[in-house]
C-alpha angles and dihedrals in degrees: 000000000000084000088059097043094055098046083060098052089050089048084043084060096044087049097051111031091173106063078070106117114264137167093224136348122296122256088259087051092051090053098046085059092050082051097052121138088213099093096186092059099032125111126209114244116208131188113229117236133176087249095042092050087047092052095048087041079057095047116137099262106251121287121248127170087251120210096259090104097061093054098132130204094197112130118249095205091074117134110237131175117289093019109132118233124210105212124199113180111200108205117169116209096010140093093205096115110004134006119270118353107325146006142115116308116175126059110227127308132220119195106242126226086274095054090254137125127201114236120179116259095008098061122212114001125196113217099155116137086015130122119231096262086049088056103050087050091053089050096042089060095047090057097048118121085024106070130023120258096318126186119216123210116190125180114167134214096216128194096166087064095062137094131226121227118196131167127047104006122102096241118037119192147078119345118191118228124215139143094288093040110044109110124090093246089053092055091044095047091046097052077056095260135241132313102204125083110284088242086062102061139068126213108226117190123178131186137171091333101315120101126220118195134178141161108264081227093063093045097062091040106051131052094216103061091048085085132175112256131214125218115283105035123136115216114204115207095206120185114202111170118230096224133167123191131216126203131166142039086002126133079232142034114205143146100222141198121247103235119219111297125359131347120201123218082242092052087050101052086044091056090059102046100265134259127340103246093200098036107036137092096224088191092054115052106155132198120187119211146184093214122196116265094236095048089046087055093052087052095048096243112162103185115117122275114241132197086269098043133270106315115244129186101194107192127193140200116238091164087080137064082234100063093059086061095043085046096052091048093041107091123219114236123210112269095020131143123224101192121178111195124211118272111251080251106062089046091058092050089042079060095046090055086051097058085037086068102040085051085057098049080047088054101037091055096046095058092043091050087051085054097059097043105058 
Protein backbone atom coordinates (compact mmCIF):
# COMPACT_ATOMS: atom_id res chain seq x y z
CA UNK A 1 0.00 0.00 0.00
CA UNK A 2 2.71 2.66 0.91
CA UNK A 3 4.42 1.43 -2.20
CA UNK A 4 1.20 2.45 -4.23
CA UNK A 5 0.69 5.36 -2.73
CA UNK A 6 3.92 6.54 -3.40
CA UNK A 7 4.09 5.53 -6.98
CA UNK A 8 0.85 8.00 -7.33
CA UNK A 9 2.17 10.69 -5.90
CA UNK A 10 5.38 10.27 -8.33
CA UNK A 11 3.01 9.89 -11.29
CA UNK A 12 1.02 13.00 -9.53
CA UNK A 13 4.35 14.92 -10.06
CA UNK A 14 4.98 13.58 -13.91
CA UNK A 15 1.71 14.48 -14.58
CA UNK A 16 1.95 18.43 -13.08
CA UNK A 17 5.18 19.76 -13.48
CA UNK A 18 4.14 22.81 -12.43
CA UNK A 19 3.07 22.35 -9.13
CA UNK A 20 7.23 21.90 -8.74
CA UNK A 21 8.54 25.01 -6.25
CA UNK A 22 9.89 28.15 -8.19
CA UNK A 23 10.78 31.70 -7.40
CA UNK A 24 8.98 33.09 -10.55
CA UNK A 25 7.41 31.55 -13.85
CA UNK A 26 9.39 29.89 -16.25
CA UNK A 27 10.39 31.51 -19.54
CA UNK A 28 7.33 29.30 -21.40
CA UNK A 29 5.09 30.57 -18.81
CA UNK A 30 6.16 34.20 -19.46
CA UNK A 31 5.32 33.76 -23.39
CA UNK A 32 2.05 32.09 -23.04
CA UNK A 33 1.00 35.32 -21.04
CA UNK A 34 2.22 37.47 -23.58
CA UNK A 35 0.14 35.29 -25.73
CA UNK A 36 -2.95 35.61 -23.78
CA UNK A 37 -6.10 36.03 -25.41
CA UNK A 38 -7.17 38.19 -22.46
CA UNK A 39 -6.15 41.88 -23.94
CA UNK A 40 -6.84 43.60 -21.05
CA UNK A 41 -4.40 41.63 -19.11
CA UNK A 42 -1.87 40.97 -21.81
CA UNK A 43 1.59 42.45 -21.95
CA UNK A 44 3.49 43.12 -24.98
CA UNK A 45 7.05 40.87 -25.32
CA UNK A 46 9.74 42.44 -27.29
CA UNK A 47 13.10 41.09 -28.49
CA UNK A 48 15.96 43.37 -27.75
CA UNK A 49 17.99 44.40 -30.55
CA UNK A 50 21.11 46.92 -30.87
CA UNK A 51 18.71 49.29 -32.91
CA UNK A 52 15.67 48.77 -30.61
CA UNK A 53 17.84 49.54 -27.29
CA UNK A 54 19.21 52.50 -29.07
CA UNK A 55 16.03 53.67 -29.88
CA UNK A 56 14.68 53.29 -26.43
CA UNK A 57 18.51 54.83 -24.99
CA UNK A 58 17.22 58.14 -27.64
CA UNK A 59 13.85 58.28 -26.33
CA UNK A 60 12.47 61.70 -25.67
CA UNK A 61 13.27 61.94 -21.35
CA UNK A 62 10.03 61.70 -19.74
CA UNK A 63 7.54 64.69 -19.84
CA UNK A 64 6.52 66.98 -16.10
CA UNK A 65 4.74 69.94 -15.88
CA UNK A 66 8.12 71.68 -14.96
CA UNK A 67 8.13 74.63 -12.76
CA UNK A 68 8.51 77.29 -15.58
CA UNK A 69 4.95 78.14 -15.26
CA UNK A 70 5.06 79.25 -11.71
CA UNK A 71 8.25 82.06 -12.49
CA UNK A 72 6.79 84.94 -10.81
CA UNK A 73 7.38 88.63 -11.31
CA UNK A 74 5.92 89.55 -8.13
CA UNK A 75 8.25 91.90 -6.11
CA UNK A 76 9.98 90.45 -2.79
CA UNK A 77 10.41 93.85 -1.11
CA UNK A 78 6.18 94.06 -0.25
CA UNK A 79 5.16 95.19 3.44
CA UNK A 80 3.08 92.68 4.95
CA UNK A 81 1.58 92.40 8.66
CA UNK A 82 3.82 91.70 11.17
CA UNK A 83 6.67 92.75 9.20
CA UNK A 84 8.88 95.14 11.35
CA UNK A 85 9.92 99.03 9.71
CA UNK A 86 13.00 100.79 10.52
CA UNK A 87 12.09 104.48 10.39
CA UNK A 88 14.57 107.23 10.03
CA UNK A 89 13.06 110.52 9.97
CA UNK A 90 15.75 113.43 8.19
CA UNK A 91 14.76 117.16 9.70
CA UNK A 92 17.07 119.83 9.03
CA UNK A 93 17.18 122.57 11.54
CA UNK A 94 14.74 120.60 14.50
CA UNK A 95 15.07 118.56 17.29
CA UNK A 96 11.99 117.30 16.93
CA UNK A 97 13.11 113.71 16.19
CA UNK A 98 16.69 113.45 16.49
CA UNK A 99 19.68 116.02 17.71
CA UNK A 100 21.27 118.17 15.26
CA UNK A 101 20.38 117.68 11.75
CA UNK A 102 19.85 114.00 11.28
CA UNK A 103 19.62 110.25 13.11
CA UNK A 104 17.45 107.71 13.73
CA UNK A 105 14.34 108.65 15.29
CA UNK A 106 11.71 105.77 15.72
CA UNK A 107 12.25 102.57 17.62
CA UNK A 108 11.16 99.78 15.69
CA UNK A 109 7.67 99.34 13.98
CA UNK A 110 5.46 96.39 13.64
CA UNK A 111 2.37 96.50 10.91
CA UNK A 112 -0.52 96.15 12.73
CA UNK A 113 -3.43 93.83 11.89
CA UNK A 114 -4.74 96.74 9.64
CA UNK A 115 -1.77 97.06 7.83
CA UNK A 116 -1.00 100.14 9.63
CA UNK A 117 2.15 101.63 11.90
CA UNK A 118 1.99 104.59 14.56
CA UNK A 119 4.34 107.33 13.88
CA UNK A 120 4.41 110.49 16.29
CA UNK A 121 2.67 113.44 15.08
CA UNK A 122 0.95 111.50 11.81
CA UNK A 123 -0.86 109.18 13.53
CA UNK A 124 -1.55 105.63 12.08
CA UNK A 125 -0.06 105.08 8.79
CA UNK A 126 -0.95 102.36 6.54
CA UNK A 127 1.90 101.01 4.68
CA UNK A 128 0.52 97.31 3.93
CA UNK A 129 1.14 95.99 0.34
CA UNK A 130 3.71 98.94 0.00
CA UNK A 131 7.54 98.87 -0.82
CA UNK A 132 9.81 100.64 1.30
CA UNK A 133 10.06 103.55 -0.77
CA UNK A 134 6.26 103.45 -0.86
CA UNK A 135 6.32 103.54 2.89
CA UNK A 136 8.62 106.41 3.60
CA UNK A 137 6.40 108.54 0.99
CA UNK A 138 3.36 107.66 2.77
CA UNK A 139 5.08 108.77 6.07
CA UNK A 140 6.66 111.89 4.63
CA UNK A 141 2.84 113.28 3.68
CA UNK A 142 1.39 112.47 6.96
CA UNK A 143 3.72 114.38 8.47
CA UNK A 144 3.35 117.39 6.26
CA UNK A 145 2.36 120.78 7.92
CA UNK A 146 3.73 119.37 10.82
CA UNK A 147 7.47 119.20 10.21
CA UNK A 148 9.45 121.02 8.03
CA UNK A 149 10.49 119.61 5.03
CA UNK A 150 11.33 116.08 6.54
CA UNK A 151 12.86 113.39 4.79
CA UNK A 152 11.65 109.44 5.67
CA UNK A 153 14.04 106.35 5.33
CA UNK A 154 12.30 102.80 5.65
CA UNK A 155 14.02 99.62 5.44
CA UNK A 156 11.84 96.53 6.65
CA UNK A 157 12.60 93.36 8.36
CA UNK A 158 10.05 91.31 6.56
CA UNK A 159 8.87 88.03 7.44
CA UNK A 160 5.71 88.08 5.04
CA UNK A 161 8.10 88.29 2.23
CA UNK A 162 9.69 85.03 2.91
CA UNK A 163 9.26 81.29 1.64
CA UNK A 164 9.13 78.07 3.54
CA UNK A 165 11.23 75.00 2.42
CA UNK A 166 10.26 71.35 3.93
CA UNK A 167 11.34 67.77 2.86
CA UNK A 168 14.45 66.73 2.21
CA UNK A 169 16.79 69.99 3.22
CA UNK A 170 18.70 70.15 6.45
CA UNK A 171 17.30 72.59 7.53
CA UNK A 172 13.83 72.96 6.90
CA UNK A 173 12.05 76.51 7.71
CA UNK A 174 11.48 79.83 6.69
CA UNK A 175 13.65 81.33 3.99
CA UNK A 176 13.39 85.40 3.34
CA UNK A 177 12.96 86.64 -0.33
CA UNK A 178 14.50 89.85 -1.69
CA UNK A 179 16.01 91.12 -4.76
CA UNK A 180 19.21 89.07 -4.33
CA UNK A 181 17.39 86.10 -3.14
CA UNK A 182 14.78 85.57 -5.01
CA UNK A 183 15.44 81.89 -7.43
CA UNK A 184 14.48 78.47 -6.32
CA UNK A 185 18.24 77.26 -6.10
CA UNK A 186 18.98 80.21 -3.88
CA UNK A 187 16.14 79.19 -1.37
CA UNK A 188 17.19 75.52 -1.53
CA UNK A 189 21.07 76.25 -1.02
CA UNK A 190 20.36 78.55 1.69
CA UNK A 191 18.06 76.12 3.76
CA UNK A 192 21.47 74.08 3.37
CA UNK A 193 20.17 71.78 0.41
CA UNK A 194 19.66 67.87 -0.08
CA UNK A 195 21.62 65.23 0.56
CA UNK A 196 20.44 63.00 -1.54
CA UNK A 197 21.47 62.69 -5.53
CA UNK A 198 19.93 65.13 -7.33
CA UNK A 199 17.99 62.15 -9.45
CA UNK A 200 16.50 61.22 -6.26
CA UNK A 201 14.81 64.04 -5.42
CA UNK A 202 11.50 66.22 -6.73
CA UNK A 203 11.18 69.52 -6.58
CA UNK A 204 7.34 70.38 -5.10
CA UNK A 205 6.11 74.16 -5.28
CA UNK A 206 2.59 75.26 -4.10
CA UNK A 207 1.08 78.16 -4.29
CA UNK A 208 -2.43 79.52 -3.67
CA UNK A 209 -3.90 76.21 -4.42
CA UNK A 210 -1.83 75.22 -7.72
CA UNK A 211 1.22 72.70 -7.48
CA UNK A 212 4.36 73.01 -9.29
CA UNK A 213 6.64 69.93 -9.44
CA UNK A 214 10.10 69.15 -11.14
CA UNK A 215 13.19 66.53 -10.93
CA UNK A 216 16.12 68.24 -8.62
CA UNK A 217 18.23 67.07 -11.50
CA UNK A 218 16.45 69.31 -13.95
CA UNK A 219 16.51 71.96 -11.84
CA UNK A 220 20.06 72.27 -11.62
CA UNK A 221 20.39 71.60 -15.18
CA UNK A 222 18.01 74.01 -16.92
CA UNK A 223 17.56 78.09 -16.59
CA UNK A 224 14.29 78.02 -16.95
CA UNK A 225 13.17 75.87 -13.93
CA UNK A 226 15.50 78.07 -11.36
CA UNK A 227 12.66 80.34 -11.21
CA UNK A 228 12.00 83.38 -9.22
CA UNK A 229 9.52 82.72 -6.25
CA UNK A 230 6.81 85.02 -4.65
CA UNK A 231 6.03 85.21 -0.83
CA UNK A 232 4.21 82.69 0.37
CA UNK A 233 5.35 79.64 -1.60
CA UNK A 234 6.01 76.34 0.01
CA UNK A 235 8.99 74.29 -1.52
CA UNK A 236 8.74 70.53 -0.92
CA UNK A 237 11.99 68.70 -0.85
CA UNK A 238 10.36 65.03 -2.05
CA UNK A 239 12.67 61.80 -2.14
CA UNK A 240 11.53 59.31 -4.18
CA UNK A 241 14.39 56.30 -4.66
CA UNK A 242 15.24 55.18 -8.25
CA UNK A 243 15.20 51.21 -7.50
CA UNK A 244 15.18 48.26 -9.68
CA UNK A 245 14.55 44.89 -8.44
CA UNK A 246 16.21 41.10 -9.57
CA UNK A 247 14.62 37.77 -9.01
CA UNK A 248 15.39 34.44 -10.44
CA UNK A 249 18.31 32.17 -11.47
CA UNK A 250 20.70 35.10 -10.16
CA UNK A 251 23.87 34.67 -7.77
CA UNK A 252 21.86 37.41 -5.88
CA UNK A 253 18.83 38.39 -5.25
CA UNK A 254 18.53 42.15 -4.42
CA UNK A 255 16.15 45.29 -4.79
CA UNK A 256 19.01 48.21 -5.81
CA UNK A 257 19.38 51.44 -5.91
CA UNK A 258 19.77 53.37 -9.43
CA UNK A 259 22.81 55.13 -9.06
CA UNK A 260 23.13 58.95 -10.57
CA UNK A 261 22.74 58.96 -14.33
CA UNK A 262 22.21 55.93 -16.40
CA UNK A 263 22.57 52.44 -15.60
CA UNK A 264 23.04 49.92 -18.37
CA UNK A 265 21.29 46.13 -18.35
CA UNK A 266 24.95 45.03 -18.35
CA UNK A 267 25.84 47.37 -15.14
CA UNK A 268 22.68 45.78 -13.35
CA UNK A 269 23.36 42.13 -13.78
CA UNK A 270 26.71 42.87 -12.83
CA UNK A 271 25.56 44.39 -9.67
CA UNK A 272 23.95 41.15 -8.68
CA UNK A 273 26.44 38.87 -9.44
CA UNK A 274 25.45 37.90 -12.65
CA UNK A 275 23.82 35.20 -13.88
CA UNK A 276 23.38 31.40 -12.02
CA UNK A 277 25.47 28.97 -14.46
CA UNK A 278 24.03 26.38 -13.41
CA UNK A 279 20.59 27.83 -12.91
CA UNK A 280 20.07 30.13 -15.45
CA UNK A 281 18.46 30.14 -19.15
CA UNK A 282 21.51 32.41 -20.97
CA UNK A 283 18.97 32.76 -24.37
CA UNK A 284 15.80 34.25 -22.04
CA UNK A 285 16.79 37.61 -19.48
CA UNK A 286 13.82 39.32 -18.95
CA UNK A 287 13.13 42.76 -17.79
CA UNK A 288 9.37 43.90 -17.04
CA UNK A 289 8.45 47.35 -17.57
CA UNK A 290 5.69 50.00 -17.25
CA UNK A 291 6.78 51.84 -20.37
CA UNK A 292 5.70 55.11 -21.09
CA UNK A 293 2.36 55.40 -23.56
CA UNK A 294 4.21 57.69 -26.25
CA UNK A 295 7.56 55.34 -26.47
CA UNK A 296 5.07 51.94 -26.77
CA UNK A 297 3.48 53.63 -29.60
CA UNK A 298 6.80 54.28 -31.34
CA UNK A 299 7.47 50.82 -30.93
CA UNK A 300 3.89 49.63 -32.28
CA UNK A 301 2.85 48.15 -29.32
CA UNK A 302 -0.90 47.65 -29.23
CA UNK A 303 -1.50 46.31 -25.74
CA UNK A 304 -3.85 48.75 -23.30
CA UNK A 305 -2.32 51.66 -21.31
CA UNK A 306 -2.74 51.31 -17.53
CA UNK A 307 -2.43 53.78 -14.72
CA UNK A 308 1.29 52.71 -14.55
CA UNK A 309 2.02 52.63 -18.47
CA UNK A 310 1.70 49.69 -21.32
CA UNK A 311 3.15 46.73 -19.85
CA UNK A 312 6.40 45.36 -21.68
CA UNK A 313 8.44 42.02 -21.01
CA UNK A 314 11.91 42.78 -23.10
CA UNK A 315 13.69 39.76 -23.30
CA UNK A 316 17.45 39.31 -24.39
CA UNK A 317 19.71 36.72 -25.61
CA UNK A 318 22.85 36.07 -23.43
CA UNK A 319 23.44 32.90 -25.13
CA UNK A 320 24.93 34.84 -27.82
CA UNK A 321 28.35 37.40 -28.33
CA UNK A 322 25.69 39.84 -29.59
CA UNK A 323 23.49 40.28 -26.23
CA UNK A 324 26.60 41.61 -24.14
CA UNK A 325 26.73 44.48 -26.66
CA UNK A 326 22.57 45.09 -26.76
CA UNK A 327 22.81 44.89 -22.61
CA UNK A 328 25.51 47.47 -22.26
CA UNK A 329 23.59 49.85 -24.62
CA UNK A 330 19.86 48.91 -22.88
CA UNK A 331 19.24 51.47 -20.03
CA UNK A 332 17.50 50.42 -16.40
CA UNK A 333 14.36 52.47 -15.52
CA UNK A 334 13.40 53.14 -12.30
CA UNK A 335 10.94 50.36 -10.87
CA UNK A 336 11.88 47.78 -13.29
CA UNK A 337 12.30 43.79 -12.88
CA UNK A 338 15.12 41.95 -14.30
CA UNK A 339 13.83 38.11 -13.88
CA UNK A 340 16.06 35.00 -15.19
CA UNK A 341 14.12 31.99 -15.36
CA UNK A 342 15.57 28.42 -14.78
CA UNK A 343 17.06 26.53 -17.84
CA UNK A 344 14.62 23.42 -18.97
CA UNK A 345 17.42 21.57 -17.54
CA UNK A 346 17.57 22.52 -14.23
CA UNK A 347 14.00 22.09 -14.00
CA UNK A 348 14.23 18.93 -14.92
CA UNK A 349 16.98 18.26 -12.30
CA UNK A 350 14.93 20.39 -9.70
CA UNK A 351 12.09 17.20 -10.65
CA UNK A 352 14.36 14.72 -10.39
CA UNK A 353 15.23 15.91 -6.79
CA UNK A 354 11.82 15.77 -6.20
CA UNK A 355 11.34 11.99 -7.12
CA UNK A 356 14.96 11.46 -5.38
CA UNK A 357 13.35 12.24 -2.35
CA UNK A 358 9.93 10.40 -2.73
CA UNK A 359 12.15 7.22 -3.64
CA UNK A 360 13.68 7.77 -0.46
CA UNK A 361 10.04 8.14 1.88
CA UNK A 362 9.22 5.08 -0.10
CA UNK A 363 12.32 3.63 1.11
CA UNK A 364 12.42 4.83 4.24
CA UNK A 365 8.69 3.27 5.05
CA UNK A 366 9.29 0.07 3.65
CA UNK A 367 12.01 -0.64 5.72
CA UNK A 368 10.26 0.72 8.71
CA UNK A 369 6.90 -1.57 7.85
CA UNK A 370 9.19 -4.53 7.60
CA UNK A 371 10.16 -3.66 10.50
CA UNK A 372 6.72 -3.95 12.24
CA UNK A 373 5.78 -6.89 10.81
CA UNK A 374 8.48 -9.35 11.72
Amino acid sequence: MTRTAASLMILALLAGCQTLPRDGPSGSGVNNGASSVDATRSYAMVDLSFELSERLRHAPPRSFAGLALADSHEPTDIIGIGDTLAVSIFAPGTNLFASGDSGPSLPPLTVDRNGAVPVPYAGSVTVRGMTPGEAATAIRRSLAGKVANPQVVVTANSASNSVTVLGDVRNPGRQALNANHDQLLDIIAAAGGSSRSPYDVDVVIMREGRTYSAPMSVVTTKFDENIRLQRGDQINLTYRPRRFSSFGAFNAVARSELPPGPLTLSEALSGVGGLDTNQANARSVLVFRFERPEVAQALGLTQPVTSRGVPVVYRLNLNEGQGFFIASNFQIEPDDIIYAPRSGAAEMRKFFEVVQSMTRIVYDLSVTNNALTD
